[in-house]
N, C-alpha and C positions, 0 to 999 in steps of 0.2 A: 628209882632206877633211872639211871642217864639214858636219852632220845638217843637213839643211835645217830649217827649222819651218817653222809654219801661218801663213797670211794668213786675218784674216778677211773678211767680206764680208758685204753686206746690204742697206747705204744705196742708194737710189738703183737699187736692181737688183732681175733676178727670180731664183728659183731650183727646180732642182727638190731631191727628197728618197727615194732609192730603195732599197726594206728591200734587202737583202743577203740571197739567197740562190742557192742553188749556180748558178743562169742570169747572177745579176748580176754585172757587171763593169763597169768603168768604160767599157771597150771594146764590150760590150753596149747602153751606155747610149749612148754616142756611135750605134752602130748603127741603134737605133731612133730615134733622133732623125733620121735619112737624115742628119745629118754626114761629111766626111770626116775620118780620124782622122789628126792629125799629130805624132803620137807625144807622149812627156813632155816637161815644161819643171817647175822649181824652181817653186813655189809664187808667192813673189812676179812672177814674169814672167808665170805662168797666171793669175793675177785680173789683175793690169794691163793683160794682152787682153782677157779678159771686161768691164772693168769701161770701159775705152776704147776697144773695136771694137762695130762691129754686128753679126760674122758670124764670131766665135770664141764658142766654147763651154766653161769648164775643169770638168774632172770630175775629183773626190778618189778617192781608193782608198778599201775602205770605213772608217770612224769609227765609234765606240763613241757612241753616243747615247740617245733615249729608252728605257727598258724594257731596257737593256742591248742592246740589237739594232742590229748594224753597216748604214750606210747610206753609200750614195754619191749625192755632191752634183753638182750638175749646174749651173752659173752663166754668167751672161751677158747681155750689152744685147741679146742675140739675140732672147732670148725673149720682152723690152718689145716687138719689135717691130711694128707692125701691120698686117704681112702675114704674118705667122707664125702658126699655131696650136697650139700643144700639147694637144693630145686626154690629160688623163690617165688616161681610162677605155679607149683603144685603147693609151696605153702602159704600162698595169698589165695588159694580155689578152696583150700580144707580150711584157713581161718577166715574167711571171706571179710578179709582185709587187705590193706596194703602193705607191702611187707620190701624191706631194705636189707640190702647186705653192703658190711663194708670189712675191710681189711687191710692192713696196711703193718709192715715189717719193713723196718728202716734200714735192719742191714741185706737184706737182698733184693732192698726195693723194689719189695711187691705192693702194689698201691690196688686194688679193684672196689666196684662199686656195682650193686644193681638193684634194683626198683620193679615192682610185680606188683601189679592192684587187681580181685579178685579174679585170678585165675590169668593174666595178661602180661607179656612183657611188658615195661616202658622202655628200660635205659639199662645197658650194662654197657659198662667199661673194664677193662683189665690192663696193667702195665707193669714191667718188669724193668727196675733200671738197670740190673747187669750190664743186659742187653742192649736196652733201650726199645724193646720191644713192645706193642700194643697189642694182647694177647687176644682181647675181646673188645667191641664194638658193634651197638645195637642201639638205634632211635636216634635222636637228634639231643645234642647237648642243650642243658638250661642253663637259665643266666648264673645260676652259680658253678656249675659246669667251665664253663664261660669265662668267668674270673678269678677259676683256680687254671687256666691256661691253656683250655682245651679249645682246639678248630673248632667250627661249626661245621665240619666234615673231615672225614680225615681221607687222606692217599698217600702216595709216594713218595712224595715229597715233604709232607709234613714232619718237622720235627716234636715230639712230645715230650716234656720232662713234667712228671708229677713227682710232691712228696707227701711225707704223713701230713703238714698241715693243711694240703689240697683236701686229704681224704677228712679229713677234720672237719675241714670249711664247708664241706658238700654234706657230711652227715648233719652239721648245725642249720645249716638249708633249709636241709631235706626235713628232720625230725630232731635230735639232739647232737649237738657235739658231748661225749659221755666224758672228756678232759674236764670239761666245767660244773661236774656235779661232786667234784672232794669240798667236803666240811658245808654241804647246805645240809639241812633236817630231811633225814631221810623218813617219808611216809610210809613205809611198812620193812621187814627186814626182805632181804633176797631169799629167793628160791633155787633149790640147786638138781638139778637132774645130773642122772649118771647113763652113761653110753654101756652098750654089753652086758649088760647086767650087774654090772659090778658096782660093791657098794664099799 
């Protein structure tokens, strides 16, 4: 039987970023998400739900990423969606971890980003380029913050332009860029939770 490999994923979608420790599981993660969990599927079939359903979710086993420290991704249209909320300061308190959201849709450049370590804000950003609006802001930018073009504070004056590769640049930072994980050997297959009950 051929090793599966990685798909990656990014454009057009949201994700989460969950440090790895002894609580987290990919199975964990579907849990607190109130998911149902519908066991594994190969890689390419779990993002081709996530990335063409509304109410699939695929989660990685964990990956070797920033700072050397394993994380499990969490991906899907689910989470664009605007009756949904992902709290990531209530689900860094129930997985007592750190936990990232990111998002990013290129055509109606919506770019956000946000960071929870057990139970805590650190950092959310939100931007809309329609607009050019900065929808949310909260803590102080870090240096990759920083070099994807953001103030060290923001007001009236500032102007912001973010795109997907900012929100890219900031997930590889932070925990993975998920763009750079097509055709490496994927260490276990995806898991896939379903939203509503529906299977």
């Amino acid at each position: 039987m051929d090793k599966d490999v990685m798909t990656g994923f990014g454009g057009k979608q949201a994700w989460l970023a969950v440090r790895h420790t002894a609580g987290v599981s990919p199975e964990s993660v579907i849990a607190a998400l109130g998911l149902r969990d519908l066991g594994t599927v190969p890689w390419r079939d779990g993002i081709d739900l996530a990335h063409l359903t509304d109410d699939r979710v695929a989660v990685t086993p964990p990956l070797t990423g920033a700072r050397d420290d394993q994380w499990v991704l969490a991906t899907g249209r689910w989470l664009l969606r605007p009756d949904v909320s992902v709290d990531v300061v209530e689900l860094s308190a129930t997985l007592a971890a750190e936990v990232q959201f990111f998002a990013t849709h290129r055509v109606t450049e919506l770019h956000r980003w946000q960071r929870a370590a057990e139970g805590e804000l650190i950092r959310t950003f939100g931007y809309v380029g329609q607009t050019g609006e900065v929808t949310s802001w909260h803590g102080e930018p870090d240096p990759a913050e920083r070099e994807a073009g953001l103030p060290g504070e923001l007001d009236e004056e500032t102007t912001v332009l973010v795109g997907e590769k900012d929100v890219l640049a900031v997930a590889g930072a932070w925990s993975i860029d998920p763009t750079t994980l097509t055709g490496r050997a994927a260490p276990g297959p995806l898991r896939v939770g379903a939203a509503d009950g529906e299977g």
